[in-house]
N, C-alpha and C positions, 0 to 999 in steps of 0.2 A: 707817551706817558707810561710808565710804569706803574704794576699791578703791586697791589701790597697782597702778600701772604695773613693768611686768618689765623687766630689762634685756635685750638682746637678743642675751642666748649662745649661740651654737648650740650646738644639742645633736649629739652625735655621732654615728659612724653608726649608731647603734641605733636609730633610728625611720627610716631610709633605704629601709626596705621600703614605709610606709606614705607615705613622701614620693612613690617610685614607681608606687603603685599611683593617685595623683589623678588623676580623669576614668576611672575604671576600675569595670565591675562589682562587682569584687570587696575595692574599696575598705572596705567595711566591715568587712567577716572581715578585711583583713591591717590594720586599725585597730586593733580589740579586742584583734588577737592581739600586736599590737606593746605594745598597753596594757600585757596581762596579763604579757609580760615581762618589762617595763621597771619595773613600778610595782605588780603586783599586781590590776589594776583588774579587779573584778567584770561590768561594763556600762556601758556608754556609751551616753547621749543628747545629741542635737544638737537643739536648736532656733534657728531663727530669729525672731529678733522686731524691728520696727518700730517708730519712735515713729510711728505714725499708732497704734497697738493693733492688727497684727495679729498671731500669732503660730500656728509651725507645727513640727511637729516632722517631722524631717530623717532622725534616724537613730536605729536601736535596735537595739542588739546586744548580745547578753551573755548570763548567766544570772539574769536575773530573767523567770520566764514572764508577768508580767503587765506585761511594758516597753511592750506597744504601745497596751496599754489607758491605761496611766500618760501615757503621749504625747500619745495623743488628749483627756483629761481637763486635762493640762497646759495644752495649746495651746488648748482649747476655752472654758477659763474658769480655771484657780488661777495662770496666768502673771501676773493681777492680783494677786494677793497672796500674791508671792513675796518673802520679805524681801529679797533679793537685787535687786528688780527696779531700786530706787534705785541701788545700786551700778554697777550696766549701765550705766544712764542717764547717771548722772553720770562713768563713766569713755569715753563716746564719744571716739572719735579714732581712730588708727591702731595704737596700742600695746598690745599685749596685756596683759591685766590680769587678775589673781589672785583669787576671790572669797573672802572673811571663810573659816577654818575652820568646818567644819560645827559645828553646836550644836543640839538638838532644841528649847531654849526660845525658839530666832528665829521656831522657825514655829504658826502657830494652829492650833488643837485638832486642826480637821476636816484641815487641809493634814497635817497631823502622823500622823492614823492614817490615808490613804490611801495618801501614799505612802513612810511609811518602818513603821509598824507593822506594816499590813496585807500590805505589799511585801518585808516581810522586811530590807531595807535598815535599815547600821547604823551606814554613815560615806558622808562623801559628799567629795568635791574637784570644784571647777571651776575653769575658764578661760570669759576673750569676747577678741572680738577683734569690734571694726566693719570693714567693707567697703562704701565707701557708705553708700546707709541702713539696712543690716543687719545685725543685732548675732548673730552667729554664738557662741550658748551649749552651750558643750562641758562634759558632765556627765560624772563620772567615780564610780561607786558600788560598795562592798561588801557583801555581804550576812552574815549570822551566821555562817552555818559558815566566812566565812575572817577575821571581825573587823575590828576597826579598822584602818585605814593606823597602819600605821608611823613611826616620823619619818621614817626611810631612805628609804620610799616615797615621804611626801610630798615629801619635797627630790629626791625625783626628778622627782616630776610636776611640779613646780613648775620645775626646767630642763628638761624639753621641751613644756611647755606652749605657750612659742612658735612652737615649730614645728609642735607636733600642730593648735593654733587655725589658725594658717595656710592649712594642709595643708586640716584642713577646708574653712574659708573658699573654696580654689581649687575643691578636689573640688567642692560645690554650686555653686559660680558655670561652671565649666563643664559639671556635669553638671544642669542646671538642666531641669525637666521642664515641658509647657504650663499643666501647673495651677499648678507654681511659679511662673512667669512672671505669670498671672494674678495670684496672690496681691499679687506687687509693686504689679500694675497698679493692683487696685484699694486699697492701703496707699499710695499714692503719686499719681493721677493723678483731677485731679473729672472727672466729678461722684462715680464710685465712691467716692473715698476722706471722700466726707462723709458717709457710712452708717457708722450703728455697729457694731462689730464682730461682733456676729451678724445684722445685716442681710446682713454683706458675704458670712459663713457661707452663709446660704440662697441670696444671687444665685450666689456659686460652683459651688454644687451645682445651681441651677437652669441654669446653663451648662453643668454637665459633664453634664448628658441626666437627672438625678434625677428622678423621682416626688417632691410633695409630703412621702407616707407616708415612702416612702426615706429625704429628708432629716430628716423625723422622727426613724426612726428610724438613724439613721447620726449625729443629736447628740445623740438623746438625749432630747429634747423632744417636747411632745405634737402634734399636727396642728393644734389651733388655734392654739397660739405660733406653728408655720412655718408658716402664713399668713397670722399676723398681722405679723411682719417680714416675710414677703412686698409685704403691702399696704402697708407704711410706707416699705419701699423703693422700691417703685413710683410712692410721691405724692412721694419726696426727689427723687428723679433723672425726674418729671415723665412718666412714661410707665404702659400700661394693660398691656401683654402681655410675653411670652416673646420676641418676634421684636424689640420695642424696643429689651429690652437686649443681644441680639445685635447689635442696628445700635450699640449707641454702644460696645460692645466694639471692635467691627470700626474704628470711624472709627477709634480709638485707638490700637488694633495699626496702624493705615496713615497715622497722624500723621506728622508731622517730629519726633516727640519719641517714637516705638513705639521698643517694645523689640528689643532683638536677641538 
């Protein structure tokens, strides 16, 4: 299904808190909090995702207690089969766009009882907005004890949706962290970005100072999976050690083409 683009009303000043708080610690609490006014919203996630296949989640706030876990699972591997993920894709541009109503028959079995059976989750709304090459996915969810969105609610989420994707979109892009940076790097720049998606997983983590085991278990995976995308990533990008791909890091960070 195809996403319909929004037109671009501003919404009033009722999300002027959260527009103010962009580049701010505490941008998240007065996000949710503008959410839960305006619209009801239970909890909010933010992911970012790339057409190279990388994907990361951004932000989790709310009342669901297992948002961080959902996050990491999300971004780790069910970002591939999100029904939604064609809709993303196919609405790149600059316009912010509205994804399909939630429906529980969109999503398969196992995506279905993690995270809305097990998660307690019983309605869902989103918005994306691209920024470059990043598709900034703004989640908006309820859980049981306060039921489905309303129509009231939704036609509200739906005018300020523009601005709350935006808003996001600024916040990470200036409050954008070294690991984030990284992520781009390697979604976007060879040799990194011709390793698969959890090759790219283990070089990351073998950049931020991980242990094997660590990365293990920090995805989830056994020790010999992460050394065996270890070793495959090491024969893609043609190097033996740890301090290689430090060097081809570093040339990149100090290219004509690093990031800022």
């Amino acid at each position: 299904m195809r996403p319909h683009t929004m037109a671009q009303t501003p919404a009033a000043g009722d999300v002027t808190p959260a527009v103010l708080a962009i580049g701010r610690p505490d941008f998240p609490s007065i996000l949710i909090d503008t959410l839960r006014r305006q619209a009801g919203v239970g909890h909010c996630m933010v992911f970012a995702l790339t057409r190279a296949g990388a994907a990361r989640c951004l932000l989790d706030a709310g009342n669901i207690p297992t948002g961080s876990d959902l996050g990491a699972a999300y971004a780790g591997q069910f970002h591939q089969s999100d029904p939604n993920r064609d809709a993303l894709f196919e609405g790149e541009g600059g316009a912010p766009i509205m994804l399909p109503s939630f429906a529980p028959r969109m999503y398969g079995a196992r995506y279905r009882k993690i995270f809305f059976n097990d998660s307690d989750i019983v309605d869902k709304c989103a918005t994306a907005i691209w920024a470059g090459d990043t598709c900034f996915y703004v989640n908006f969810y309820r859980i049981t004890a306060q039921g489905r969105f309303g129509d009231a609610e939704r036609a509200r989420l739906q005018a300020i949706a523009p601005v709350i994707g935006a808003s996001v979109a600024r916040h990470f892009q200036q409050a954008a962290t070294p690991d984030q940076n990284l992520a781009v790097l390697f979604a976007s720049r060879a040799p990194l970005a011709a390793l698969t998606p959890r090759e790219q997983e283990v070089c990351r983590r073998i950049l931020s100072g991980l242990s094997s085991e660590a990365i293990s278990q920090e995805l989830g995976i056994s020790l010999h999976s992460t050394l065996t995308y270890r070793k495959r990533a090491y024969e893609r990008l043609g190097i033996s050690s740890q301090s290689e791909l430090f060097g081809i890091v570093l040339r990149l960070l100090a290219g004509p083409d690093r990031l800022n």
